[in-house]
Every structure is written in structure tokens, then in C-alpha cells.
N, CA, C and O atoms as a Maestro MAE file, in Angstrom:
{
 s_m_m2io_version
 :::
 2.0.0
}

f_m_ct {
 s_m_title
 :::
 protein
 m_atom[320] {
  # First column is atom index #
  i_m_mmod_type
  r_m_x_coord
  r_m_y_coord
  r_m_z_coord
  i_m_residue_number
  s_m_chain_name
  s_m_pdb_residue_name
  s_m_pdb_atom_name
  i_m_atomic_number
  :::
  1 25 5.465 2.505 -5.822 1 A "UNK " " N  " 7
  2 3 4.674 3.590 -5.295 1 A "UNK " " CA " 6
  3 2 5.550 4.841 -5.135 1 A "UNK " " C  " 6
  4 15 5.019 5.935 -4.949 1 A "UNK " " O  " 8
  5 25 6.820 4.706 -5.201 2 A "UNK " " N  " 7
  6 3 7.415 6.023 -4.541 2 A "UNK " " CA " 6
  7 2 7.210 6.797 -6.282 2 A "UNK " " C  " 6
  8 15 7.149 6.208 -7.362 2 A "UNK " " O  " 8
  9 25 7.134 8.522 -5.949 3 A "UNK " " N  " 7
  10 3 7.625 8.949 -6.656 3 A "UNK " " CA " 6
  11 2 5.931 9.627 -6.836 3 A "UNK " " C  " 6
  12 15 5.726 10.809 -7.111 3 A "UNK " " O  " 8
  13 25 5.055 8.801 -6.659 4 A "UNK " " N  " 7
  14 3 3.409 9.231 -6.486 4 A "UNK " " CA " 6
  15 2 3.219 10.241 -5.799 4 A "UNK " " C  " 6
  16 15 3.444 10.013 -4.610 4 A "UNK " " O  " 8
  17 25 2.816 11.542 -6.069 5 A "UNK " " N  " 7
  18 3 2.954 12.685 -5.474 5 A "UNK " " CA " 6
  19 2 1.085 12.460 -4.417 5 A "UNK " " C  " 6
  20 15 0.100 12.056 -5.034 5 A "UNK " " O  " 8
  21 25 1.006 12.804 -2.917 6 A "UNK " " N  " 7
  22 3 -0.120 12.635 -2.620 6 A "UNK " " CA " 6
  23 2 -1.102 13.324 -2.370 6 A "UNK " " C  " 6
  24 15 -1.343 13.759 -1.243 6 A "UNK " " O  " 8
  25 25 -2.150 13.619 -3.867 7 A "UNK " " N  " 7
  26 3 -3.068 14.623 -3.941 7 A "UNK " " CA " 6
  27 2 -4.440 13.938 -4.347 7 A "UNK " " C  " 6
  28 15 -4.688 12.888 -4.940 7 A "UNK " " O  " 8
  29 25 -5.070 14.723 -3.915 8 A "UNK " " N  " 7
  30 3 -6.534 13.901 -3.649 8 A "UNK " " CA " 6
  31 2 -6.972 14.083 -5.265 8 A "UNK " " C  " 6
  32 15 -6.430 14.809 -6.098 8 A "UNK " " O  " 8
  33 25 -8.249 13.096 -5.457 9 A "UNK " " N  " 7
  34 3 -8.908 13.770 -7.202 9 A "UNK " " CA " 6
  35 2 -8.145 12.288 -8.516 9 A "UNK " " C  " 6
  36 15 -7.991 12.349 -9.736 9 A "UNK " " O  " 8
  37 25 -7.802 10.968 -7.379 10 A "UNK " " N  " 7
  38 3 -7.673 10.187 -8.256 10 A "UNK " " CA " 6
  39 2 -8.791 9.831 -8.087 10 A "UNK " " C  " 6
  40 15 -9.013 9.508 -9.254 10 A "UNK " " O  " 8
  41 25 -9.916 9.570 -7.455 11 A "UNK " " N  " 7
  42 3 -10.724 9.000 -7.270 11 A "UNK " " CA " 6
  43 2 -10.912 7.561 -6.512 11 A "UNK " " C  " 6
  44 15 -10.178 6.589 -6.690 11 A "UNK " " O  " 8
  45 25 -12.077 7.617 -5.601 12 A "UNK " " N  " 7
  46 3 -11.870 5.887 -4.844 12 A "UNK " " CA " 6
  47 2 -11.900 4.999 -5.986 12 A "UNK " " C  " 6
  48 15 -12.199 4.997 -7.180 12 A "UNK " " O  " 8
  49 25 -11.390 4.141 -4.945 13 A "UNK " " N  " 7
  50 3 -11.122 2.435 -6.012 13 A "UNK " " CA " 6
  51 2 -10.717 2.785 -6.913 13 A "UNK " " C  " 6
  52 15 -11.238 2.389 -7.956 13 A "UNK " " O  " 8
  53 25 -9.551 3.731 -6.971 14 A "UNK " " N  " 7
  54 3 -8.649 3.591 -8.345 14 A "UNK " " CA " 6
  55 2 -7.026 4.054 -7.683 14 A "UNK " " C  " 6
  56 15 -6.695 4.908 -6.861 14 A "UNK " " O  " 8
  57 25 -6.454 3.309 -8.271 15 A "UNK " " N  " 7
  58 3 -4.847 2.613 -7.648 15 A "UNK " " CA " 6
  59 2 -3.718 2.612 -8.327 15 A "UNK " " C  " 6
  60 15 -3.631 2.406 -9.538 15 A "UNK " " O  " 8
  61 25 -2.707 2.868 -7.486 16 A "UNK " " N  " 7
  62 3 -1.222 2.733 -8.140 16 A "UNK " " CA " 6
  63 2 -0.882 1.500 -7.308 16 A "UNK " " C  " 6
  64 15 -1.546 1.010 -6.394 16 A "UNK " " O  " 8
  65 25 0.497 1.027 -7.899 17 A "UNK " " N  " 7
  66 3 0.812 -0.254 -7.516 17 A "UNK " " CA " 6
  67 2 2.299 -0.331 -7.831 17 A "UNK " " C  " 6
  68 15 2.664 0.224 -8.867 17 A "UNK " " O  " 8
  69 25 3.230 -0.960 -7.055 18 A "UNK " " N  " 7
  70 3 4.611 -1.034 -6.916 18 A "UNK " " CA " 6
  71 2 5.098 -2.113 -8.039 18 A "UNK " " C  " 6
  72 15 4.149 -2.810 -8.397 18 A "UNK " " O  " 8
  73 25 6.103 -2.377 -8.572 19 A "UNK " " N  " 7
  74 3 6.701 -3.441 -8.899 19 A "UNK " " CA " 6
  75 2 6.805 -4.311 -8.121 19 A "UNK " " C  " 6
  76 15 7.129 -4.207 -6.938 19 A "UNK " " O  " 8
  77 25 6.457 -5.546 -8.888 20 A "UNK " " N  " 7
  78 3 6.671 -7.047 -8.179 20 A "UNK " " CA " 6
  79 2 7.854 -7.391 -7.405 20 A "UNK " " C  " 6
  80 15 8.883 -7.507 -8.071 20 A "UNK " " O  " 8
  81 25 7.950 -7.595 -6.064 21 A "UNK " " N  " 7
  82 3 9.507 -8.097 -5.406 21 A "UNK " " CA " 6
  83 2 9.311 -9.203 -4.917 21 A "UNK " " C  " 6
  84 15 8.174 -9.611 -4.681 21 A "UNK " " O  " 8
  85 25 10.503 -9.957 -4.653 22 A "UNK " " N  " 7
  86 3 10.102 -11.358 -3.638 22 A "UNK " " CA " 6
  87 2 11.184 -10.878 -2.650 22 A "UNK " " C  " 6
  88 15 12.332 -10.519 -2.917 22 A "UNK " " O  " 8
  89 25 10.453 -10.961 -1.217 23 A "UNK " " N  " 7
  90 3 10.806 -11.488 -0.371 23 A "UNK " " CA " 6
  91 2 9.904 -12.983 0.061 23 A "UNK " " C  " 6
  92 15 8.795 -13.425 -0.240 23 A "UNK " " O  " 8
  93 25 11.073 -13.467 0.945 24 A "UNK " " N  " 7
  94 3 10.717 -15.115 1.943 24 A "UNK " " CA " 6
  95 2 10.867 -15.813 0.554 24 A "UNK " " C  " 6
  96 15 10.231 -16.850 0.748 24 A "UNK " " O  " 8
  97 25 11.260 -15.861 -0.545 25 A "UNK " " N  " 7
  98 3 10.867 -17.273 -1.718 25 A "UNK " " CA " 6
  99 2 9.286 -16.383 -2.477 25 A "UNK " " C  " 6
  100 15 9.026 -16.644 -3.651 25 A "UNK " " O  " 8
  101 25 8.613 -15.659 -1.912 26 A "UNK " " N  " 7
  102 3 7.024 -15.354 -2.499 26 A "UNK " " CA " 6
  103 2 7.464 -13.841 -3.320 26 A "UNK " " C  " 6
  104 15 8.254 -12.921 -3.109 26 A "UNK " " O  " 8
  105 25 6.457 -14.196 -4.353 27 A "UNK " " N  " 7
  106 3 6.514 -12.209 -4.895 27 A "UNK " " CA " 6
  107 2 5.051 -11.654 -4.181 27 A "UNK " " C  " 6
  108 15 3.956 -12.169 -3.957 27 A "UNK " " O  " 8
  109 25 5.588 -10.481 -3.985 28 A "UNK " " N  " 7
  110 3 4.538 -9.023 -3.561 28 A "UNK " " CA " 6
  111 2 4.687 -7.953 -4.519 28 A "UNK " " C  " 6
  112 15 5.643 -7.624 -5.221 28 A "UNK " " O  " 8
  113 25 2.850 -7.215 -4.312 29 A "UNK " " N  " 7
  114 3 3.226 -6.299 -4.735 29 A "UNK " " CA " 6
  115 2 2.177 -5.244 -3.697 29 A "UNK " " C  " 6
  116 15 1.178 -5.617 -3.084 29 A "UNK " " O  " 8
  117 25 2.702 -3.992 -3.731 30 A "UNK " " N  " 7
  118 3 1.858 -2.997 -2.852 30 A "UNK " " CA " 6
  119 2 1.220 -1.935 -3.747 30 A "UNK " " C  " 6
  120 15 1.620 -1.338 -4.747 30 A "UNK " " O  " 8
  121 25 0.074 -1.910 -3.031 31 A "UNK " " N  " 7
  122 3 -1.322 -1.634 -4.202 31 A "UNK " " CA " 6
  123 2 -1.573 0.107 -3.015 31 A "UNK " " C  " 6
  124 15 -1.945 -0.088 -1.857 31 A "UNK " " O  " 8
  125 25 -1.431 0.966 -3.286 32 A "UNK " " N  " 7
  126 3 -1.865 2.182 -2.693 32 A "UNK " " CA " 6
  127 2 -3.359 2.948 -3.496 32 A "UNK " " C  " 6
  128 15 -3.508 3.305 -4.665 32 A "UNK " " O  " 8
  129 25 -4.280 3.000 -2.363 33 A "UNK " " N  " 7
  130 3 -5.482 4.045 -2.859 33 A "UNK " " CA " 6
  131 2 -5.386 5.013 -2.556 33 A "UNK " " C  " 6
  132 15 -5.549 5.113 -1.340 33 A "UNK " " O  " 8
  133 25 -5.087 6.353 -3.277 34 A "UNK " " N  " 7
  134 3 -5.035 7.571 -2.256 34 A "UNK " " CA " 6
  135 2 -6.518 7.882 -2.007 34 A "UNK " " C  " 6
  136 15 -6.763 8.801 -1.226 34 A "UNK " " O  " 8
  137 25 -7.417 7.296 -2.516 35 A "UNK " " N  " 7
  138 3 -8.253 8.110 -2.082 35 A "UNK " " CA " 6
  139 2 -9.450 6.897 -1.651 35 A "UNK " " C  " 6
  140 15 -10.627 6.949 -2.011 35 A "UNK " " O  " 8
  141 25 -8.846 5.817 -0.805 36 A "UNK " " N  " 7
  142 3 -9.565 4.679 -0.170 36 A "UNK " " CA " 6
  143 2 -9.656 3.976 -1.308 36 A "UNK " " C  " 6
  144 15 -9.525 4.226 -2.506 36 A "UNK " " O  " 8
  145 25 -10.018 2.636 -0.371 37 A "UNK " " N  " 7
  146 3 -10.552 1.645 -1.420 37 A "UNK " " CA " 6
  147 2 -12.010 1.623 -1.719 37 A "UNK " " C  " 6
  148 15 -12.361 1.573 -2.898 37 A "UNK " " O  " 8
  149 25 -12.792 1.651 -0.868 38 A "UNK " " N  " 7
  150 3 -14.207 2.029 -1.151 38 A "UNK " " CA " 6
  151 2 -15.018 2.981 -0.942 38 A "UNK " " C  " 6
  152 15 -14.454 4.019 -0.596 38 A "UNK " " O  " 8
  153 25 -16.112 3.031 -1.016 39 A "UNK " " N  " 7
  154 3 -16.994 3.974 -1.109 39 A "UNK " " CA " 6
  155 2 -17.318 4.442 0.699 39 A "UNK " " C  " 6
  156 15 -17.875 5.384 1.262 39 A "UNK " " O  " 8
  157 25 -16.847 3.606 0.989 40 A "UNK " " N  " 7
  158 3 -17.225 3.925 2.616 40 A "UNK " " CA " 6
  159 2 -16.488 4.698 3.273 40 A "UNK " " C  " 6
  160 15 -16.783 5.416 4.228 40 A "UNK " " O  " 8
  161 25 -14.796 4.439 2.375 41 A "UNK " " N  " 7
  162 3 -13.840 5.102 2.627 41 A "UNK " " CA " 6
  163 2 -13.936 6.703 2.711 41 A "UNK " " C  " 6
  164 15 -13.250 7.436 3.424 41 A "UNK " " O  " 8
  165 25 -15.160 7.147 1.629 42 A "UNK " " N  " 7
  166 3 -15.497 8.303 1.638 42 A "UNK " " CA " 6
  167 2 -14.305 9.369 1.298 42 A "UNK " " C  " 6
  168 15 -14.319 10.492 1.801 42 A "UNK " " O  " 8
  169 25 -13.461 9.018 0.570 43 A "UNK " " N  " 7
  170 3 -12.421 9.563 -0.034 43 A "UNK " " CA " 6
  171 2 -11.459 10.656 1.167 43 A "UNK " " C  " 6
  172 15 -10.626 11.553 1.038 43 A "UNK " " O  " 8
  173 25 -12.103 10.004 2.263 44 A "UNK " " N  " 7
  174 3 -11.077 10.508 3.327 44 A "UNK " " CA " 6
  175 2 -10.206 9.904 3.565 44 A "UNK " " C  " 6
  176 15 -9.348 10.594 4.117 44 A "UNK " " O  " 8
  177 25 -9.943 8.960 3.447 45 A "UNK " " N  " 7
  178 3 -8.913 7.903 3.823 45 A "UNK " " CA " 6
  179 2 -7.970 7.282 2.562 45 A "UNK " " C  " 6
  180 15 -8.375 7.132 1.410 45 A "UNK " " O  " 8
  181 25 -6.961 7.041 2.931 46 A "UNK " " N  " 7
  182 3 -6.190 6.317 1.983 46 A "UNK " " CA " 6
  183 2 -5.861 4.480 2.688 46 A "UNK " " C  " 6
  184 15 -5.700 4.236 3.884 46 A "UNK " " O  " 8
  185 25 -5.836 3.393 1.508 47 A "UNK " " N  " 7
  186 3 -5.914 2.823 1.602 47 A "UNK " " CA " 6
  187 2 -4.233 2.230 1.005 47 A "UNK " " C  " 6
  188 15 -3.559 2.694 0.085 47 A "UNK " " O  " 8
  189 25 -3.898 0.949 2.014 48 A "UNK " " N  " 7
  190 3 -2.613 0.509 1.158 48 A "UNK " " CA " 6
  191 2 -2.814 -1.095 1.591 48 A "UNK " " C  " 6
  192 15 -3.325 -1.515 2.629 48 A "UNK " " O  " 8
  193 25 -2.264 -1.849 0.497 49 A "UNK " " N  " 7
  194 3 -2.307 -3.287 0.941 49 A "UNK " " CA " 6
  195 2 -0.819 -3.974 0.285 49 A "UNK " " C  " 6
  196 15 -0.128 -3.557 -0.645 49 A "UNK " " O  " 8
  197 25 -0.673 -4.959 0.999 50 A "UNK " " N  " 7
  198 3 0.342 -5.603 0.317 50 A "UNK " " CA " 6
  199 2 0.218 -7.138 0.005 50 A "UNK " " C  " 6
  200 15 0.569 -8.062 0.740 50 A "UNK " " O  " 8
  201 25 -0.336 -7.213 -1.201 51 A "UNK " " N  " 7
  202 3 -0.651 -8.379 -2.003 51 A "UNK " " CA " 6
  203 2 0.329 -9.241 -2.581 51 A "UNK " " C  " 6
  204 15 1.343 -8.811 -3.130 51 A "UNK " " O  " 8
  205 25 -0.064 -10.917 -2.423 52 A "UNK " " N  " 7
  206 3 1.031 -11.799 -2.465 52 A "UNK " " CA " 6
  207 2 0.573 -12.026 -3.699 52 A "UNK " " C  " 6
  208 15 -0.632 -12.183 -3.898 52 A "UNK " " O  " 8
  209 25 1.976 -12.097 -5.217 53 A "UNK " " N  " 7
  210 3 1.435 -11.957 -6.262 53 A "UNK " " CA " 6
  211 2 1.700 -13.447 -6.650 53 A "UNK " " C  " 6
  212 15 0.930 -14.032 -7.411 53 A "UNK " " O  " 8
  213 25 2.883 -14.094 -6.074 54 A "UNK " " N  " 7
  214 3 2.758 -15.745 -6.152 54 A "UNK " " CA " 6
  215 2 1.742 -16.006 -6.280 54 A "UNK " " C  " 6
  216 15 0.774 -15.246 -6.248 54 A "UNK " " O  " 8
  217 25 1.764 -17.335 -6.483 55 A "UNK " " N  " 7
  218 3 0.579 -18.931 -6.662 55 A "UNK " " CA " 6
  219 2 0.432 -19.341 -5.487 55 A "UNK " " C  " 6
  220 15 -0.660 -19.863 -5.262 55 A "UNK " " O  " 8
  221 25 1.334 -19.275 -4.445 56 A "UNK " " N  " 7
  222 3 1.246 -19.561 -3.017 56 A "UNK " " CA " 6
  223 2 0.115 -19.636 -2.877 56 A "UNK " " C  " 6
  224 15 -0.604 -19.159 -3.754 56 A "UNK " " O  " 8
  225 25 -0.555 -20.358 -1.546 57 A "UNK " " N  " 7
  226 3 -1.791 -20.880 -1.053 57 A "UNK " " CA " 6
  227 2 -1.894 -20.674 0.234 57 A "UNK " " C  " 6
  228 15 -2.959 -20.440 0.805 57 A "UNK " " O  " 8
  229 25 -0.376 -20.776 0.973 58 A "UNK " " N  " 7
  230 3 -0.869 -21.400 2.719 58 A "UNK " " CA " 6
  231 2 0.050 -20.114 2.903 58 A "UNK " " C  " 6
  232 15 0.741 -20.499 3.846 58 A "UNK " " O  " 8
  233 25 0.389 -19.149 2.678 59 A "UNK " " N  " 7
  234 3 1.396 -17.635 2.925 59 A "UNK " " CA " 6
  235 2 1.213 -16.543 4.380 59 A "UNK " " C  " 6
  236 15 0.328 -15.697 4.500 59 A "UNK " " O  " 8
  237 25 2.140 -16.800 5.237 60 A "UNK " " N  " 7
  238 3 1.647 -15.829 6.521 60 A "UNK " " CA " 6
  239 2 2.883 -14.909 6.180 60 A "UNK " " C  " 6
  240 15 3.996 -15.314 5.843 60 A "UNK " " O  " 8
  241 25 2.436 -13.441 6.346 61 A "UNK " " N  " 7
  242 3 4.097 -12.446 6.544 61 A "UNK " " CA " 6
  243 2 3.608 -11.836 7.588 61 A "UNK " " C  " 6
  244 15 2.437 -11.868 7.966 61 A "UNK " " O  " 8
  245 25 4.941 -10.993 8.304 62 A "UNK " " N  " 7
  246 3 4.416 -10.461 9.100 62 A "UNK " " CA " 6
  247 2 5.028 -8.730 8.672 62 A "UNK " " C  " 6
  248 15 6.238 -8.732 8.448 62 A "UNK " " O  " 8
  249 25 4.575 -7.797 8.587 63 A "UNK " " N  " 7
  250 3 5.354 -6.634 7.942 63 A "UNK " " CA " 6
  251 2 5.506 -5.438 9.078 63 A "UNK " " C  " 6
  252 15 5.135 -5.385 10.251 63 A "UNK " " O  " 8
  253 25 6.025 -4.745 8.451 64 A "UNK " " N  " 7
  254 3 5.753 -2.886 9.229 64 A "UNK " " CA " 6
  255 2 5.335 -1.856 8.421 64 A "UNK " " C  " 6
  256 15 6.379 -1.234 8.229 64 A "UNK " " O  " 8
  257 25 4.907 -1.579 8.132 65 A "UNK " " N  " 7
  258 3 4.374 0.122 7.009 65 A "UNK " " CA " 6
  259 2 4.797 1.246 8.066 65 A "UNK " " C  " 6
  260 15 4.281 1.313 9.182 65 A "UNK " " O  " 8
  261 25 5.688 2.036 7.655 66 A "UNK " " N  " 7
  262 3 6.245 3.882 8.201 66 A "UNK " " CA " 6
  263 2 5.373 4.367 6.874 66 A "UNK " " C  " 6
  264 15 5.372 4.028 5.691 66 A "UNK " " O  " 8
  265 25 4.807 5.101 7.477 67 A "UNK " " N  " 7
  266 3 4.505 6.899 6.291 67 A "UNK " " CA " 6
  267 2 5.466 7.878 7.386 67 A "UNK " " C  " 6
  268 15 5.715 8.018 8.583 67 A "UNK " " O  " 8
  269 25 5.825 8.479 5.907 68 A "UNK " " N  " 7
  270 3 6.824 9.545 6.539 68 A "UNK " " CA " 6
  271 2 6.450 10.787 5.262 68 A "UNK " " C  " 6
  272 15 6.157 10.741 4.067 68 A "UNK " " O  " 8
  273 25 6.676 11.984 6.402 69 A "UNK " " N  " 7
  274 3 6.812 13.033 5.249 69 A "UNK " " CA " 6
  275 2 7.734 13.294 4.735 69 A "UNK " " C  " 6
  276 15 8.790 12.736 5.033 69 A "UNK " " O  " 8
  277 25 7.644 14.412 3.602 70 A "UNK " " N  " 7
  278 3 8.658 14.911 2.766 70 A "UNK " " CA " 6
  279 2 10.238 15.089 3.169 70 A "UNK " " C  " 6
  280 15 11.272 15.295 2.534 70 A "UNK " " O  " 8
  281 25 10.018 14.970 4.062 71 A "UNK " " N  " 7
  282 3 11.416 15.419 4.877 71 A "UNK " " CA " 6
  283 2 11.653 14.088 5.206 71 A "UNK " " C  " 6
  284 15 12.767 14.164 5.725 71 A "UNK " " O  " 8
  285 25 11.306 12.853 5.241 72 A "UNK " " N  " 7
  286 3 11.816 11.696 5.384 72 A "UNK " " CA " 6
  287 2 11.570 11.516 7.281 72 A "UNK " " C  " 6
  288 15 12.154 10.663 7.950 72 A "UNK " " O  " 8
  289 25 10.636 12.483 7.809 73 A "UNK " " N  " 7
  290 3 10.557 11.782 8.861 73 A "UNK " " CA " 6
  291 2 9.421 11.223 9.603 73 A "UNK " " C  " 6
  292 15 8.303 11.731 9.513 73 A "UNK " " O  " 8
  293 25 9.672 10.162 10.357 74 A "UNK " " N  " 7
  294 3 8.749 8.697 10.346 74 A "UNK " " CA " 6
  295 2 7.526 9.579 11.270 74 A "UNK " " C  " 6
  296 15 7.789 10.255 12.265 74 A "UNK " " O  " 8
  297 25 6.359 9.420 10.771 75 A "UNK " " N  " 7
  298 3 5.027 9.348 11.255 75 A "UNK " " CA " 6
  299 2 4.045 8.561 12.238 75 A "UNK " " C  " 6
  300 15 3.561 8.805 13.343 75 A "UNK " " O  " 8
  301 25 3.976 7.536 11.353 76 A "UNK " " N  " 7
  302 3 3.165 6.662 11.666 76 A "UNK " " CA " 6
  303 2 3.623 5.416 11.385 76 A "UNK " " C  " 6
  304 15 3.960 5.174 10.226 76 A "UNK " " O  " 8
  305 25 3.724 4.339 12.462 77 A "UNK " " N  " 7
  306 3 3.651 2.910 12.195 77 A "UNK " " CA " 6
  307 2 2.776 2.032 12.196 77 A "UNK " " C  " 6
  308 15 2.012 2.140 13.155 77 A "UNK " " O  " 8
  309 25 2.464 0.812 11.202 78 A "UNK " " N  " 7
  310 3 1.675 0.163 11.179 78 A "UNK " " CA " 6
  311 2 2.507 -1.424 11.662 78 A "UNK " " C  " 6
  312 15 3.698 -1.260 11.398 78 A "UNK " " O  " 8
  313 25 2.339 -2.517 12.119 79 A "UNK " " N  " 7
  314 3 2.520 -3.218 12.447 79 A "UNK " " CA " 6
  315 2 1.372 -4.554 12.362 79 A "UNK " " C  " 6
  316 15 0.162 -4.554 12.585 79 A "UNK " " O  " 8
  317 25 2.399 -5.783 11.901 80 A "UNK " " N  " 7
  318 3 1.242 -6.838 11.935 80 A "UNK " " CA " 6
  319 2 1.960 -8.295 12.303 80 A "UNK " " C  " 6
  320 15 1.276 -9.314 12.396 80 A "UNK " " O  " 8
  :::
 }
 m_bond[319] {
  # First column is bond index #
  i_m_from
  i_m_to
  i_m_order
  :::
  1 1 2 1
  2 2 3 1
  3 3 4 2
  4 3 5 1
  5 5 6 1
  6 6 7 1
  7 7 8 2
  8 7 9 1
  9 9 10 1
  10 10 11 1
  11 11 12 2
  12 11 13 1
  13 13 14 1
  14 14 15 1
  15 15 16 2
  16 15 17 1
  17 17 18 1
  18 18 19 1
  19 19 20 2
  20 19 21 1
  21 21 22 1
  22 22 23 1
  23 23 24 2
  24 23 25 1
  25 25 26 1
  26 26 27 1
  27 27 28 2
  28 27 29 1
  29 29 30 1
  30 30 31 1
  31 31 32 2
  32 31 33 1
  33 33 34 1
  34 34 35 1
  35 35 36 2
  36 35 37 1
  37 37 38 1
  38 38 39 1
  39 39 40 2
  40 39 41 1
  41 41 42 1
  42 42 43 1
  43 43 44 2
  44 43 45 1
  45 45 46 1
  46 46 47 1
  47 47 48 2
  48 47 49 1
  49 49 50 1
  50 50 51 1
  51 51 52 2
  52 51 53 1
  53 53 54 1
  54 54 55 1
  55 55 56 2
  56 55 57 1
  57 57 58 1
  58 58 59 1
  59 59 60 2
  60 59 61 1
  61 61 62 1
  62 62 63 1
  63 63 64 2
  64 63 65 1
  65 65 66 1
  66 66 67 1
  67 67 68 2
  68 67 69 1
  69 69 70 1
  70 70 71 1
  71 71 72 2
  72 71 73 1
  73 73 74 1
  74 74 75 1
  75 75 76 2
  76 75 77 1
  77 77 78 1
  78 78 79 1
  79 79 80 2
  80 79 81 1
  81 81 82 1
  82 82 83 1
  83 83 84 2
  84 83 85 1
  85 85 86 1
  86 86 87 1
  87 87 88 2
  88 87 89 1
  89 89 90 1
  90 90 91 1
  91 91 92 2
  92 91 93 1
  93 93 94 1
  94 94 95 1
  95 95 96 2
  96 95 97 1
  97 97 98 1
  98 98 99 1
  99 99 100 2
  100 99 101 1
  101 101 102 1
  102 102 103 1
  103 103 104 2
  104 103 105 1
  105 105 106 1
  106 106 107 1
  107 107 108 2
  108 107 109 1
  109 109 110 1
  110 110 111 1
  111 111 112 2
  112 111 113 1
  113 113 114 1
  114 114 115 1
  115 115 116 2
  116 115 117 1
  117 117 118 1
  118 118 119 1
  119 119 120 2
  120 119 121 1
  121 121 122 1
  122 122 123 1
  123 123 124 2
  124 123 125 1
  125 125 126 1
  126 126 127 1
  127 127 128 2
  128 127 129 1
  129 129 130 1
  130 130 131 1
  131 131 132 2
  132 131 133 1
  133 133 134 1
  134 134 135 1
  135 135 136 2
  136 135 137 1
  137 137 138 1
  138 138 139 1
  139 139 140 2
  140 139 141 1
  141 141 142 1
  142 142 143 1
  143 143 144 2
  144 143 145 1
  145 145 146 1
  146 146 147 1
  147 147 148 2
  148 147 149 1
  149 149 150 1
  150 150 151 1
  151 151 152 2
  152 151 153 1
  153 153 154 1
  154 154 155 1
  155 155 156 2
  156 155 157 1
  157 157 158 1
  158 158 159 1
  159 159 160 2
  160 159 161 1
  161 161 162 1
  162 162 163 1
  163 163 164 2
  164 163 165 1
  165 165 166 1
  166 166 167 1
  167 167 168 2
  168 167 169 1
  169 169 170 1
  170 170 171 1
  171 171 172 2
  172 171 173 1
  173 173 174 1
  174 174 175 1
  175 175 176 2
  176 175 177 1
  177 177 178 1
  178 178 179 1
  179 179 180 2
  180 179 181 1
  181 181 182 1
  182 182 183 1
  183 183 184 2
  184 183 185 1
  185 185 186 1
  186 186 187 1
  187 187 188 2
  188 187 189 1
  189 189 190 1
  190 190 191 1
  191 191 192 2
  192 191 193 1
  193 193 194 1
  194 194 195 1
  195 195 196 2
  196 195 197 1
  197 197 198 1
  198 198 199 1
  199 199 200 2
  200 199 201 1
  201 201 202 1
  202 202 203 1
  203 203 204 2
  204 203 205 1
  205 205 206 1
  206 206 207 1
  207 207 208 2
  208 207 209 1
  209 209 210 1
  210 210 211 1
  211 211 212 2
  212 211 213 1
  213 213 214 1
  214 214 215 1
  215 215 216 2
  216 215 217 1
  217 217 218 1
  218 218 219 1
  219 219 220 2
  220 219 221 1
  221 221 222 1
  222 222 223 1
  223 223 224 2
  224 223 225 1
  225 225 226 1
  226 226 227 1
  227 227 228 2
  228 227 229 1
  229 229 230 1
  230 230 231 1
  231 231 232 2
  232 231 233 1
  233 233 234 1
  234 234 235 1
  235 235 236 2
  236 235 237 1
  237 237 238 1
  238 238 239 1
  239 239 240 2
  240 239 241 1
  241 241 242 1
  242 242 243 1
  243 243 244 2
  244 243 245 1
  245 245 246 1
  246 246 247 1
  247 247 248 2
  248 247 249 1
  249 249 250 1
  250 250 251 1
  251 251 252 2
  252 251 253 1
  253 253 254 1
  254 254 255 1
  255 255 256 2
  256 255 257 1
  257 257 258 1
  258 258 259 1
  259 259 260 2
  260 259 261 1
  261 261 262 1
  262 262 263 1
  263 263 264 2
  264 263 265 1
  265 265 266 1
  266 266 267 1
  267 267 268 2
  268 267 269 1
  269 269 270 1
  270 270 271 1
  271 271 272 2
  272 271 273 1
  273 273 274 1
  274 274 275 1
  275 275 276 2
  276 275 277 1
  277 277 278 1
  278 278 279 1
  279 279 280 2
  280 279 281 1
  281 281 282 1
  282 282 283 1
  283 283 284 2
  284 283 285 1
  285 285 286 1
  286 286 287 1
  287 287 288 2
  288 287 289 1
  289 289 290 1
  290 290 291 1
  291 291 292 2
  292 291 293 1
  293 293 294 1
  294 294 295 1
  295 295 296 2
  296 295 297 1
  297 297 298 1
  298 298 299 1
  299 299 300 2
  300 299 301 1
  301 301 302 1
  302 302 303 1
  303 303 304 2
  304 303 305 1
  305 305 306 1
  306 306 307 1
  307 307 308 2
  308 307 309 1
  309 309 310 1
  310 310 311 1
  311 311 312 2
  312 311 313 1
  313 313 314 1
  314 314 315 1
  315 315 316 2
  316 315 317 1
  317 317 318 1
  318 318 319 1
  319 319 320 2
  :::
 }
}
């Protein structure tokens, strides 16, 4: 995802997506909507998920998401 400049006019439900990494033994990958994932989203919102791209079955993580601006400083935390 880095390097995705964030401007509206991709349209909902349409996505960029990170290269595959493994952390814990599992691969991920992080799927960003800038302009939501659905229609409900109403293209106000941006959407981000982080999808387990393993075969895994029984998989718990627990993560943090920072957005930060241009200047590299931290915004917002997400926590789970």
C-alpha cells in the first residue's frame, strides 16, 4: 500500500493491496479501499482490512493500524 497517493475518484469496491508477508508462521495481505468498501460506505469513508492469505482455518491476530500524515505523524490508532 505505501506509495498510494490518497485521492478520492478510485471508486467504491475497488482496491489496492500490499504484498504478501508472514508474520506468526501465516501470510497476510492488506487490502485498502480509498473510497470504502461498499456502497453504504458512500465513498466517504475509506476502508482497510488485513486478510489472512494462508490455508489456515482456526487463525486469531491481534494488530494495531496508525494512519499518519505526510509528515509521518501518528493520527489515529486502531487497535484489536
Amino acid at each position: 500500500v505505501d506509495g498510494y497517493a490518497l485521492s478520492k475518484g478510485m471508486g467504491i469496491g475497488k482496491y489496492v493491496t500490499s504484498e504478501i508477508f508472514t508474520v506468526g508462521g501465516h501470510s497476510w495481505a492488506v487490502y485498502f479501499y480509498p473510497d470504502g468498501k461498499s456502497s453504504e460506505d458512500n465513498g466517504t469513508y475509506v476502508s482497510l482490512f488485513i486478510a489472512l492469505a494462508s490455508d489456515a482455518t482456526d487463525v486469531r491476530a491481534l494488530f494495531e493500524l496508525s494512519l499518519m500524515d505526510q509528515s509521518g505523524n501518528e493520527r489515529h490508532k486502531v487497535h484489536t
